[in-house]
C-alpha positions as CSV (number, residue, x, y, z in Angstrom):
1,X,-56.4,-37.4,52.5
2,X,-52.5,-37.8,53.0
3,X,-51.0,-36.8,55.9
4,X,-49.0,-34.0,54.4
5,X,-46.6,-31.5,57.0
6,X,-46.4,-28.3,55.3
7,X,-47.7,-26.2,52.3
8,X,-45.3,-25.0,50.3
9,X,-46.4,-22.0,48.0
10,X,-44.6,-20.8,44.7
11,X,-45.2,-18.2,42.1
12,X,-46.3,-14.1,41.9
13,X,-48.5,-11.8,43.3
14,X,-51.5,-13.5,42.8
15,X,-50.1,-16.5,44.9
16,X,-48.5,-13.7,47.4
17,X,-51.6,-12.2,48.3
18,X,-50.4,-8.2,46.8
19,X,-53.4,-6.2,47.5
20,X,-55.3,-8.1,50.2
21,X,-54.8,-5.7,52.6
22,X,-56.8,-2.4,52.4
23,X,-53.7,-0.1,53.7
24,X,-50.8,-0.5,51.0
25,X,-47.8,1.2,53.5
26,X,-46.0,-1.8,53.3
27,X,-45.6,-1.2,49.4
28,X,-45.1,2.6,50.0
29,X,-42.0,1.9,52.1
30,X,-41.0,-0.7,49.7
31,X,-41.3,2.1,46.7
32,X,-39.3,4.3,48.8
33,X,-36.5,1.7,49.1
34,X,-37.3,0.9,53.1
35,X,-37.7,-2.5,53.1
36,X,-37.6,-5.5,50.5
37,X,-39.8,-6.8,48.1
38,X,-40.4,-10.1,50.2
39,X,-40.9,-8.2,53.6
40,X,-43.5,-6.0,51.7
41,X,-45.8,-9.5,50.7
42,X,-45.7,-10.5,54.2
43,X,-49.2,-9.2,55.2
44,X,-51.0,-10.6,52.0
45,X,-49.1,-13.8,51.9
46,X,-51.1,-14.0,55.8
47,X,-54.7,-13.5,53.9
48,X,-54.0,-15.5,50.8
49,X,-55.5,-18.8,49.7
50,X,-52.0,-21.2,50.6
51,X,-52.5,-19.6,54.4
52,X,-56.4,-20.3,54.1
53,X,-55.6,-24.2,53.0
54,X,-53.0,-24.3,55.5
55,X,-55.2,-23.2,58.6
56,X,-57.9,-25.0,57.3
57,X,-55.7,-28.6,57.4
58,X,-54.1,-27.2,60.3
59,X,-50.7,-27.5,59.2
60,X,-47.9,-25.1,58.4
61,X,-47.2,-23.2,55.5
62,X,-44.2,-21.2,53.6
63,X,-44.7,-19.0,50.7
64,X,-42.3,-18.2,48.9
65,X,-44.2,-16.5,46.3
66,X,-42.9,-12.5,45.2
67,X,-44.6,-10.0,43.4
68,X,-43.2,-9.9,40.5
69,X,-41.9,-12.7,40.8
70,X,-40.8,-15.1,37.5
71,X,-41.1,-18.7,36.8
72,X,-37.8,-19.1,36.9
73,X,-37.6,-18.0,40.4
74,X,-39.8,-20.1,41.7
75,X,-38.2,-23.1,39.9
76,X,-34.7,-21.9,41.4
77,X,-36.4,-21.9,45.5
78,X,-38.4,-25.2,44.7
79,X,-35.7,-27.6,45.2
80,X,-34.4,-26.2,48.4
81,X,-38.2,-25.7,50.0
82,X,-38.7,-29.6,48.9
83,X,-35.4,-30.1,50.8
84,X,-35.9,-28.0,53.7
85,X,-39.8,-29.7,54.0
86,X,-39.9,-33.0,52.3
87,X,-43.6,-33.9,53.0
88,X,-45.4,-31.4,51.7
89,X,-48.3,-30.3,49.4
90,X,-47.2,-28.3,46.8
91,X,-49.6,-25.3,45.3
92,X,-47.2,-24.0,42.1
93,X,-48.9,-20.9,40.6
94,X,-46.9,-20.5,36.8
95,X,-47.1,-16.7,36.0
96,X,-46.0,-15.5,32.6
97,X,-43.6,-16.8,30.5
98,X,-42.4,-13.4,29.2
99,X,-40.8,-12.8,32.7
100,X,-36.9,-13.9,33.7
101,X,-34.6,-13.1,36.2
102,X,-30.8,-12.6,36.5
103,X,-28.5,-12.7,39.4
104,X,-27.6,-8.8,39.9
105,X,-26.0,-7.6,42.8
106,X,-27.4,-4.3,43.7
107,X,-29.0,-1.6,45.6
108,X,-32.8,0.3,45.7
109,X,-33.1,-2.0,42.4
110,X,-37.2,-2.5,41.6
111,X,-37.6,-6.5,41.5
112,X,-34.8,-7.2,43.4
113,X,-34.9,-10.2,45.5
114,X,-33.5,-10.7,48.8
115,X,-30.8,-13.5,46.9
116,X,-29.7,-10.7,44.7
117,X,-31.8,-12.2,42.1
118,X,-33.2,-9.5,39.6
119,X,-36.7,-10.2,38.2
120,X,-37.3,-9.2,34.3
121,X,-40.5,-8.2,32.4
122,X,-43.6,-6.8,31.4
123,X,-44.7,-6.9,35.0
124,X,-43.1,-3.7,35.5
125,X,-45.4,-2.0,33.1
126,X,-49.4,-1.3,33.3
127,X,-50.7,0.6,36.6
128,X,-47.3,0.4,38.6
129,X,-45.6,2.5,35.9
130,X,-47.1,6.2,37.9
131,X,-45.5,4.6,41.0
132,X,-42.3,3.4,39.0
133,X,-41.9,6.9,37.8
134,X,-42.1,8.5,41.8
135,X,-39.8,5.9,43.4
136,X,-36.2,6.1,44.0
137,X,-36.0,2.0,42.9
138,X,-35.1,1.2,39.2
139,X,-34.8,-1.8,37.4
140,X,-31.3,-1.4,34.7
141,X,-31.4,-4.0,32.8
142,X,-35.5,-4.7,32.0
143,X,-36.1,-1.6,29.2
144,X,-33.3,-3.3,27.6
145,X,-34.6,-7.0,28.2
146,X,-37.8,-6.4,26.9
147,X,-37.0,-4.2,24.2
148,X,-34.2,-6.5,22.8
149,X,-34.4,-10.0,24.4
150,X,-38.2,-10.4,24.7
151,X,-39.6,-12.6,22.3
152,X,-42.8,-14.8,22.4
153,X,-42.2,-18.4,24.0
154,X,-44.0,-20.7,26.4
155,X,-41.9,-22.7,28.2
156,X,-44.2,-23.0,30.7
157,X,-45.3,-26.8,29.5
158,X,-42.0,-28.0,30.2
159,X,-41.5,-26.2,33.2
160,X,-44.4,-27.9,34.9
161,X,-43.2,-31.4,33.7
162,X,-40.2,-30.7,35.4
163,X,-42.1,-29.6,38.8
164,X,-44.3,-32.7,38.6
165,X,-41.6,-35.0,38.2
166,X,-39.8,-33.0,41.3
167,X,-42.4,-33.4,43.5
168,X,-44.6,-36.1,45.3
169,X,-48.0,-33.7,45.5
170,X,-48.6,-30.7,43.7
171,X,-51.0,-28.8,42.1
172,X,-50.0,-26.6,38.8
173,X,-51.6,-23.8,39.3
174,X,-52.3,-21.8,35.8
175,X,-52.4,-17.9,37.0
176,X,-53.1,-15.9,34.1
177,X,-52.0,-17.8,30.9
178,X,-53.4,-21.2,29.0
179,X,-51.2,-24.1,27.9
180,X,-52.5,-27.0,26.0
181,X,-49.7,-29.6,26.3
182,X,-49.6,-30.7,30.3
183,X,-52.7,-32.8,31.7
184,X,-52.2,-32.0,35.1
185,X,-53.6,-28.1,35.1
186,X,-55.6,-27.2,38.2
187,X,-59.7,-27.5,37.0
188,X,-60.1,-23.6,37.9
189,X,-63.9,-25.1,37.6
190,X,-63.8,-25.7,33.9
191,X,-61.6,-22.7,33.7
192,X,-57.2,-24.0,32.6
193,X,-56.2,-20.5,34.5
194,X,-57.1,-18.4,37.6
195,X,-57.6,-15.1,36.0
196,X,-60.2,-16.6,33.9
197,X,-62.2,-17.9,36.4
198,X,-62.0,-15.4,38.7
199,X,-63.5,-13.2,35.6
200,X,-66.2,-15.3,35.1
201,X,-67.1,-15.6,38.8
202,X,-66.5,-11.4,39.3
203,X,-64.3,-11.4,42.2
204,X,-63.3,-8.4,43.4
205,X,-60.7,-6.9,41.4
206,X,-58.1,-4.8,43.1
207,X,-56.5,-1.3,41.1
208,X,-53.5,-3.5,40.3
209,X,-55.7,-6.0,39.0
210,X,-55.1,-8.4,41.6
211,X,-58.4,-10.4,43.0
212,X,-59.3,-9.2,46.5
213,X,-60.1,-11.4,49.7
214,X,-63.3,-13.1,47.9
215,X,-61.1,-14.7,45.0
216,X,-58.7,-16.6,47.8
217,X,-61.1,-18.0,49.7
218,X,-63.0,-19.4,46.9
219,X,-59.7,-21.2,45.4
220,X,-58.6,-22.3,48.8
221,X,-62.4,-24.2,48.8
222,X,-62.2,-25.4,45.8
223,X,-58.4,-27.2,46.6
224,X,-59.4,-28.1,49.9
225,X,-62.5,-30.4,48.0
226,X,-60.1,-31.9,45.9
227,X,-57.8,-32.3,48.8
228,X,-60.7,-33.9,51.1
């Protein structure tokens, strides 16, 4: 095994532990426009499977994963994280390509991140819509960038060639979509993506549809045997 300083996390919920905990105040103040989306993942990002490598390699670990959170964004932090901790193990999770995010400036706006960054997409529909419709946080611009600027695309081949060639050890993490075209996809044990395998293996799945506590300790096994 290298002798690797830091893990460095990337990517949505999934990767920022949303739902781990069984009290969800930290996302009711977030809903009511108390504190930021980043400060809300705090908790999970504690329980989640980078923290369970991390402890269990006793090392240190950053996540700079966000629920709701696009690909984009993590590309945009990657560079400085690499910078910031240069020998580190990389877990990338890739979320959806249909998500984006523009630079907004902006109050109480719903997927607004603490760089002013605004994050785009069909994330913000499903099960949070009853919550959406309660909250004093919006989103201004995503009705009008999915209606009119979302089209299908998957950029999300390219995307990981770039993180590959940016970093010395990583894993490419598939989260809930398949590509064909990279080799170097995470084995989710014969699975390309995590929401597949975690299907197949019926983890506990949260009312959000995240995978509870059962789902991140199993991955953070399986990349600690491929690690060891």
């Amino acid at each position: 095994m290298k002798n690797y300083e830091s893990i460095l996390a990337f990517g949505d919920s999934h990767v920022a532990g949303c739902e781990l905990l069984t009290s969800n105040s930290t996302y009711d103040m977030y809903l009511r426009g108390d504190i930021s989306l980043e400060a809300a993942d705090v908790p999970g990002k504690m329980l989640a499977f980078p923290a369970i490598v991390a402890k269990a390699l006793g090392m240190p670990y950053y996540n700079y994963a966000m629920t709701g959170g696009s690909n984009q964004r993590s590309m945009r932090l990657l560079g400085q994280a690499l910078h910031d901790h240069p020998n580190s193990l990389v877990l990338f999770g890739y979320t959806s390509s249909d998500r984006n995010e523009f630079y907004y400036p902006g109050k109480n706006l719903l997927g607004h991140d603490e760089d002013q960054y605004l994050q785009v997409g069909m994330q913000w529909y499903g099960p949070i819509e009853k919550d959406i419709k309660v909250t004093k946080l919006h989103n201004p611009i995503n009705d009008t960038y999915v209606k009119q600027f979302l089209h299908p695309h998957n950029d999300i081949d390219s995307l990981a060639l770039l993180v590959d060639m940016s970093c010395k050890d990583v894993y490419h993490l598939m989260l809930n979509h398949t590509a064909s075209n990279f080799d170097n996809w995470f084995d989710f044990q014969g699975h390309t993506n995590y929401k597949d395998w975690a299907e197949e293996q019926g983890f506990t799945k949260m009312p959000y549809l995240h995978y509870g506590r059962d789902a991140h300790e199993a991955l953070a096994q399986l990349i600690l045997k491929d690690i060891q």
